[in-house]
C-alpha positions in Angstrom: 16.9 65.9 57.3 13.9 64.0 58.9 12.1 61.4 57.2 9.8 58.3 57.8 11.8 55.7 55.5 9.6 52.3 54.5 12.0 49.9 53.9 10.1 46.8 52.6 6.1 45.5 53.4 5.2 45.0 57.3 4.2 46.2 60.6 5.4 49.1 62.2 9.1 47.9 62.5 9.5 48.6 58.7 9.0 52.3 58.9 12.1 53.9 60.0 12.7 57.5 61.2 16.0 58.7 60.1 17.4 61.7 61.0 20.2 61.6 58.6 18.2 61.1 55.4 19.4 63.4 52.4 17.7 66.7 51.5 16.5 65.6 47.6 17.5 68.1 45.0 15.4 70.0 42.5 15.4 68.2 39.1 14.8 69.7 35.8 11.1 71.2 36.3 10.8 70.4 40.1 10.3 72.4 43.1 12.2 71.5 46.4 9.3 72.1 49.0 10.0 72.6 53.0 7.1 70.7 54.0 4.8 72.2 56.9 2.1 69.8 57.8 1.4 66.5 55.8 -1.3 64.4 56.7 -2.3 60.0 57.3 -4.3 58.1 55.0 -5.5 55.1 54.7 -3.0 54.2 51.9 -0.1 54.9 54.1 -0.8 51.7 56.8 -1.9 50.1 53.1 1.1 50.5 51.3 3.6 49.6 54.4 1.6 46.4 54.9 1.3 45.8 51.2 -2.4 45.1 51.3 -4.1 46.1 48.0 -3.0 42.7 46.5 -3.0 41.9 42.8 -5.3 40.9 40.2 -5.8 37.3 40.5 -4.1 37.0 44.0 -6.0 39.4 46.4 -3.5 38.3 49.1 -0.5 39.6 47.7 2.0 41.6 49.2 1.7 45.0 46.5 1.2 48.7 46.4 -2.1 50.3 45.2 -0.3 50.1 41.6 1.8 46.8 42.1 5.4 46.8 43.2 6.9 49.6 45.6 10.4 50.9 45.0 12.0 50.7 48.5 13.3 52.6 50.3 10.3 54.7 50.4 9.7 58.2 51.9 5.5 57.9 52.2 3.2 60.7 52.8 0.8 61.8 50.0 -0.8 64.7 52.0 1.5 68.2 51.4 1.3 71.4 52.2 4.5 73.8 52.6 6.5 76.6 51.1 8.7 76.6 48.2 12.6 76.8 48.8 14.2 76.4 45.7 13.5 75.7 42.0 15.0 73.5 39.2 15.6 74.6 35.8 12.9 75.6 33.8 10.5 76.2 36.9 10.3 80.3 37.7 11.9 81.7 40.1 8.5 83.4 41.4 7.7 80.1 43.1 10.5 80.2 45.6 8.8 81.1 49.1 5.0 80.6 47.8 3.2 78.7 50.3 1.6 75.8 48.5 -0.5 73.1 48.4 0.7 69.9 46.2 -1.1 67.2 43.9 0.1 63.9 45.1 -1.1 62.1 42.1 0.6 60.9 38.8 -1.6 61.0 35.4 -2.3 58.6 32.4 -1.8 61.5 30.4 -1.3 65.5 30.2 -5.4 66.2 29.4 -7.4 67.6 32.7 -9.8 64.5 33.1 -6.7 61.7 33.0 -6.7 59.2 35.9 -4.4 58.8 38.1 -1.9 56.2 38.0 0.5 56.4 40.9 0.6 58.6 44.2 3.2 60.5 46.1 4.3 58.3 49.2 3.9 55.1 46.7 5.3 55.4 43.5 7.5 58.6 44.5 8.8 59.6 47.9 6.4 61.9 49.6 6.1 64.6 52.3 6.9 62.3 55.5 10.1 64.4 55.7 11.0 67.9 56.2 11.6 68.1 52.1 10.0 66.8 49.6 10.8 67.3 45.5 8.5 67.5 43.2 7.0 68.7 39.6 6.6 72.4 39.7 3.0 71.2 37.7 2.0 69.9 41.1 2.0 72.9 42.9 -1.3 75.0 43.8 -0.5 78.8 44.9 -2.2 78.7 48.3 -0.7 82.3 49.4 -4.4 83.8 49.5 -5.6 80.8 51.4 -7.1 81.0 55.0 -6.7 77.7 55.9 -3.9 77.1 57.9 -0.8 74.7 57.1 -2.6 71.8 58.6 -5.9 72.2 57.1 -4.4 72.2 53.5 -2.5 69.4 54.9 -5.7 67.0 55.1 -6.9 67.8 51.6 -4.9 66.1 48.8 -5.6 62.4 49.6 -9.0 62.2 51.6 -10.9 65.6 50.3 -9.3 65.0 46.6 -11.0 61.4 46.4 -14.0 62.9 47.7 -14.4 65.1 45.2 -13.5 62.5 42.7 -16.5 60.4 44.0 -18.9 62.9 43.8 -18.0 64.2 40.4 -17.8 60.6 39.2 -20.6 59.9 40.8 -22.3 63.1 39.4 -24.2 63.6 42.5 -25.8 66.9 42.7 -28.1 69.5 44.6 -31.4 67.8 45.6 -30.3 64.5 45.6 -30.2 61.7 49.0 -27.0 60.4 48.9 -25.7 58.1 51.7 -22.1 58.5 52.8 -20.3 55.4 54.7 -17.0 55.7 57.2 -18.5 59.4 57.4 -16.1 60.0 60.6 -12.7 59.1 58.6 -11.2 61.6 56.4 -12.5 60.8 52.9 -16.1 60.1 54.5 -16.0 63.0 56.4 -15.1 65.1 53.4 -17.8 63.6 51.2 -20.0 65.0 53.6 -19.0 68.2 53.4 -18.1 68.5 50.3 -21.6 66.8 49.4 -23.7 69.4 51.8 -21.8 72.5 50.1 -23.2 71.1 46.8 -26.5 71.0 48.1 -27.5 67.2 48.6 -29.1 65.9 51.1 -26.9 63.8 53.0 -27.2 60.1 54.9 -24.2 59.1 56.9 -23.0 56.2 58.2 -21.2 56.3 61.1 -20.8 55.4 65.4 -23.7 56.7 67.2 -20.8 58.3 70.0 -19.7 60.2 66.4 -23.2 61.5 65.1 -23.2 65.3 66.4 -19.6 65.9 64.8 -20.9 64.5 61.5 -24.5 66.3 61.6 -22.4 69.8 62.4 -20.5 68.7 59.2 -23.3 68.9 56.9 -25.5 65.4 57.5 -29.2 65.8 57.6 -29.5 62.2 59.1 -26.9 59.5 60.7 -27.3 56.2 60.8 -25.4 53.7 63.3 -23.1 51.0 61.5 -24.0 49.2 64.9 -27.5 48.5 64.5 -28.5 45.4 63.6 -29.7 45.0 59.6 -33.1 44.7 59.9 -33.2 47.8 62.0 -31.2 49.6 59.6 -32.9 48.7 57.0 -36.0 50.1 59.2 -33.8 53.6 59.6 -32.9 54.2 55.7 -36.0 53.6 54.8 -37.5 55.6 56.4 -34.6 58.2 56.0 -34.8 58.0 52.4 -38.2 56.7 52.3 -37.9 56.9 48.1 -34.9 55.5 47.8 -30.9 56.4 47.3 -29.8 58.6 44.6 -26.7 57.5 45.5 -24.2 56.1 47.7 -20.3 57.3 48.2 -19.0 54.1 49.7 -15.1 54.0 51.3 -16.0 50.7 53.8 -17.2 48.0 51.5 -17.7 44.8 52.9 -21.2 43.5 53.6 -22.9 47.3 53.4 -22.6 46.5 49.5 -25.3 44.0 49.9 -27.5 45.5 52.4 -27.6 48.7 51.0 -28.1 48.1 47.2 -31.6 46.8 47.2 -32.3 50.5 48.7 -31.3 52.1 45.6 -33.7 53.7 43.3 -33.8 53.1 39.7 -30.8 54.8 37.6 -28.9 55.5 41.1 -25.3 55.4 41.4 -23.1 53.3 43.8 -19.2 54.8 44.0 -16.5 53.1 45.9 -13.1 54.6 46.9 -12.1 52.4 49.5 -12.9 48.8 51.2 -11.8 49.2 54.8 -14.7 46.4 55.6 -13.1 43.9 53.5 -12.7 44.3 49.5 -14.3 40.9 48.6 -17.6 41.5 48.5 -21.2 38.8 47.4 -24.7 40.7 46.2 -27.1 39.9 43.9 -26.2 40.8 40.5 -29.9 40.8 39.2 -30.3 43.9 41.6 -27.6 45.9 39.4 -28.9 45.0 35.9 -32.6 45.0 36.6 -32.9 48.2 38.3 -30.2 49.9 35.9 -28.2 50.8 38.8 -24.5 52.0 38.3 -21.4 50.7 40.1 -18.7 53.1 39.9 -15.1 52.2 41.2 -13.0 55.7 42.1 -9.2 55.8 42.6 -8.6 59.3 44.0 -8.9 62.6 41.4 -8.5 63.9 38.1 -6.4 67.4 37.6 -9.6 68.9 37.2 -11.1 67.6 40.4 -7.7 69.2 42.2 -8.2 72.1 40.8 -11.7 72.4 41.6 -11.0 71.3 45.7 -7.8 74.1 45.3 -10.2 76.7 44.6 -12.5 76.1 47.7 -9.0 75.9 49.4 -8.4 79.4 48.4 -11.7 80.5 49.0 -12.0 78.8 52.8 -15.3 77.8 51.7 -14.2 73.8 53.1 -12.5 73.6 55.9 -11.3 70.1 57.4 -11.7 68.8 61.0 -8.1 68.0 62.6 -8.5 65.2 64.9 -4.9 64.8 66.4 -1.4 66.1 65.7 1.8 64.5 66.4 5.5 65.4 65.0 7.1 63.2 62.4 9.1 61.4 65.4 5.7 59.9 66.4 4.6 58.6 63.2 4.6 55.1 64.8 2.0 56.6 67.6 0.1 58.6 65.1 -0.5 55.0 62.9 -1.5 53.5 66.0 -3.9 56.1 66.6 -5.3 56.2 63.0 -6.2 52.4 63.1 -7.9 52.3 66.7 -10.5 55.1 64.4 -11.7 56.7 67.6 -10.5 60.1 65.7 -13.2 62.0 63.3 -11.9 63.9 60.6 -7.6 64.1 59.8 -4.6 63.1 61.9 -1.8 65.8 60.9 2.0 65.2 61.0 4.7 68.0 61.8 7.8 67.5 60.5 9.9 70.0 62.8 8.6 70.3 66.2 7.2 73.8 65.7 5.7 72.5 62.7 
């Protein structure tokens, strides 16, 4: 079969497309799935270069948990059919179309957090088959989304979900939204907008209409100067945050947080702006504020983002689609971050 193949940390050059890679079996409990569409993330360019570092040496070469078993078929984005079953899975799964849970769990309970991913510590759906546990699998046969809208889910719309949940943001509320035109921002916007908040993104002016259709009441320009931003939330949110769901980092930490009202919530999922960070810790502690770190999603929060899969209630914004022979292209495109919304990948030609 077809498969994107890391072989160690690096540019481009590391990621091989084989055509000649085995078709994995279905282990005791698995499910071998044809996949139809998988989508990029973030952690895919993260994990080839080896950029999450480790504790105590932020510069290390390492995986988002530590060490990466190479070779390595990435891709935690799946959606697909079933094509055959291991033993002790039933038989009734074979031809379901599905959507699959890239995440691994501290434990069996529905609010454990995640530990590994699919495309890190397991090989993933950059391939034509992928196997995996048959508890992964989410019956998407009623869905009307199509293969590569469930596709963009897992990764970007599953840690969403997990950052407004652990966030507890809810209806009423002003929450501001940063990266709002990449996948996880864009999903926090929707996904925050369907819960009935009132939502601030940050974003490119040239991307503001796209991100106001998705569900923003106001955008603000990551281009402005600070003082001029400052200027704009304020009189945005003219009583302060309730929250922020944060995916860029950097020096937005800093700005931002003195906008904050009392008791308001600050969650991070991502530091695309740099992950070492300065601010005023007096600002945290005196204003009771919370800082929340959020590693993708619980098996409740999947559950919960399956659902609004089945129901079409969410629907994601494809940006670009490429077969699994361009994977090198469709990187490039994913770091330039002209796209808004998800960049898709096919692995067959006819998808």
């Amino acid at each position: 079969m077809t498969a994107a193949v890391l072989r160690r940390h690096g540019g481009p050059e590391v990621l091989e497309v084989r055509d000649d890679w085995p078709v994995p079996e279905a282990g005791p409990g698995q499910a071998l799935v044809r996949v139809h569409a998988a989508a990029l993330n973030n952690t895919d360019i993260w994990t080839r270069e080896g950029a999450y570092g480790l504790p105590g040496r932020p510069d290390a070469k390492a995986g988002w948990r530590g060490p990466v078993g190479f070779p390595r078929v990435q891709g935690g984005d799946i959606a697909g059919t079933v094509s055959a079953v291991g033993a002790g899975v039933p038989d009734t799964w074979r031809g379901r179309r599905v959507l699959v849970d890239p995440a691994f769990y501290a434990g069996e309970h529905e609010d454990a957090v995640p530990v590994g991913l699919l495309g890190s510590e397991a090989d993933g759906g950059f391939a034509e088959y992928v196997a995996v546990d048959a508890a992964r699998l989410h019956d998407m046969s009623a869905s009307p989304l199509s293969d590569e809208e469930l596709a963009a889910l897992p990764v970007a719309y599953g840690t969403a979900m997990g950052m407004l949940e652990r966030g507890q943001i809810k209806k009423d509320e002003t929450v501001l939204v940063t990266g709002a035109s990449g996948g996880v921002g864009f999903a926090a916007v929707q996904l925050a907008a369907a819960r009935g908040a009132r939502v601030l993104a940050l974003t490119s002016g040239d991307k503001a209409d796209a991100i106001r259709a998705a569900g923003a009441e106001v955008t603000l320009s990551r281009d402005m100067d600070p003082d001029e931003f400052r200027r704009e939330l304020r009189t945005a949110a003219p009583g302060g945050l309730d929250a922020v769901a944060d995916v860029v980092g950097g020096p937005w930490l800093e700005r931002v947080l003195p906008e904050l009202r009392d008791g308001a919530r600050w969650v991070i999922a991502g530091a695309v702006a740099g992950p070492v960070v300065r601010f005023d810790l007096r600002r945290l502690y005196l204003h009771n504020l919370s800082l929340i770190g959020s590693s993708m999603h619980t098996r409740a929060h999947f559950a919960e983002l399956a659902e609004l899969a089945r129901t079409g209630d969410i629907r994601p914004h494809i940006a670009a689609r490429y077969h699994l022979h361009e994977i090198h292209a469709a990187q490039e495109d994913f770091r330039r971050s002209s796209h808004i919304g998800k960049i898709v990948i096919h692995p067959t030609p006819h998808g």
